[in-house]
Phi, psi and omega in degrees: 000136137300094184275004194062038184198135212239128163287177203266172154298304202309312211288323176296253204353298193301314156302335183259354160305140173297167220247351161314091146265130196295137147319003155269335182332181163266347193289262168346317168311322213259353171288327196266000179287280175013308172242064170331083176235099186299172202269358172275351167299305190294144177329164164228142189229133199278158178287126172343131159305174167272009158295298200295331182279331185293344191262333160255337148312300182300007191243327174270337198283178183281164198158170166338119183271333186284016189266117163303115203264317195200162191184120209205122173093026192061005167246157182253162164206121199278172184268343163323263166344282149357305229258314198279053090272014154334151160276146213104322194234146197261129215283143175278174168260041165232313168315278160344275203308307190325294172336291194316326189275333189277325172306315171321295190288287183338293191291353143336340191271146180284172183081341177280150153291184185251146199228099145256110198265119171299152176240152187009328208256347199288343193271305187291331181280344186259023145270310192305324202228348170088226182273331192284331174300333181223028183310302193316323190304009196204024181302291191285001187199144200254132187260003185246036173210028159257165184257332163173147187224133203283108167260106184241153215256160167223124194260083162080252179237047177220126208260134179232156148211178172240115187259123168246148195241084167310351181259343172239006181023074172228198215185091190270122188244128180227110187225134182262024188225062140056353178290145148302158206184041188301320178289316155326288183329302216288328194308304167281340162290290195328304206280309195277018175256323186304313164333290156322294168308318183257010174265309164257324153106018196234167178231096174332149192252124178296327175267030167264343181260152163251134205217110183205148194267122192290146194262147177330321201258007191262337155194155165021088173253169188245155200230026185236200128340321266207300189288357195295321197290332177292308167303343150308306174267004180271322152334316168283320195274286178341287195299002174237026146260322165079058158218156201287164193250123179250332190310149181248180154306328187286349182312315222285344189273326170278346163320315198289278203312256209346300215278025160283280186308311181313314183251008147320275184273011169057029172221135174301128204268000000 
């Protein structure tokens, strides 16, 4: 699929590598000098039980692929589904979108900020249709009275997102392949100006806002194929908690079992 927004060569060439690579690698290595985050730095997230491991084994084992695991939000999520968090494999837009609703309901709890996360299909209808394709996406919910809101891109086969922070009237562009995406940023500043004018009636002062693409070294890049969906949602979760992001790449395989229990049982660990 094609979003109206175009990924590099370098990064398809990458992508398209076989996406095993050992943690030993030079690749790896040099990502994580790259993103200097010490491991005393990092969240400390307690470990699955052995229940809890017993439980996302069953859920990767074989079965219906169409056998519904968990359903919540007008959304389904399939054992199908389920299976692109395997490690390796690349996470859908249904694992997402779910995901995005658990960030939501969570962050509803006092001490969160308040969060909407748009879902998956909302970037592509409004290049295909502009503003008048998704005016309606936002009927039930006022976005200038979140403190911040998620947008996540889908490039060809590469999962990104964009965080606006309404409290700081900034536009984040965050890719774990290092691009820049700038043209994104200002694409959703037009649409959150448009918003404003048919919502309010008011006109954003552009040179109040700020639009900028996170640089390679500023967070977390992945050095296989495979993780961009994950790093995507581990993104949206640190920032809508409004904590900083230290998690590395060897996370990710336990990032994948966590959000297996997590949309099993529909809650955030």
């Amino acid at each position: 699929k094609q979003y109206g927004a175009e990924i590099s060569e370098g990064v398809l060439s990458q992508l398209h590598l076989p996406p095993v690579l050992s943690r030993k690698s030079p690749a790896f290595g040099a990502e994580e000098e790259k993103f200097p985050s010490s491991e005393k730095a990092v969240e400390h997230f307690a470990p699955l039980t052995e229940a809890m491991e017993r439980e996302v084994i069953a859920a990767f084992d074989s079965g219906e692929p169409d056998e519904i695991m968990s359903s919540a939000f007008k959304l389904k999520v399939t054992r199908e589904d389920i299976h692109t968090l395997r490690n390796l494999c690349w996470l859908n837009d249904e694992v997402i979108n779910f995901y995005m609703n658990l960030l939501m309901e969570r962050n509803k709890k006092e001490g969160y900020p308040a969060v909407h996360a748009f879902s998956t299909f909302f970037y592509p209808k409004l290049i295909s249709g502009g503003y008048r394709a998704v005016t309606r996406w936002t009927k039930d919910v006022d976005l200038f009275k979140q403190d911040l809101i998620l947008v996540p891109i889908h490039l060809r086969v590469h999962w990104t997102l964009v965080v606006i922070d309404v409290r700081k009237k900034t536009i984040k562009y965050f890719d774990s392949m290092g691009q820049k995406q700038d043209k994104i940023c200002k694409t959703l500043f037009q649409y959150l100006q448009e918003e404003s004018r048919a919502k309010r009636n008011l006109e954003l002062t552009s040179s109040e806002w700020t639009l900028y693409s996170m640089e390679s070294h500023e967070i977390p890049q992945q050095s296989n194929g495979s993780d961009c969906g994950v790093f995507m949602c581990k993104f949206a979760d640190f920032i809508s908690r409004d904590k900083p992001i230290t998690f590395t790449e060897k996370h990710m395989p336990d990032f994948r079992r966590r959000m297996v229990w997590e949309i099993i049982h529909q809650q955030l660990l």
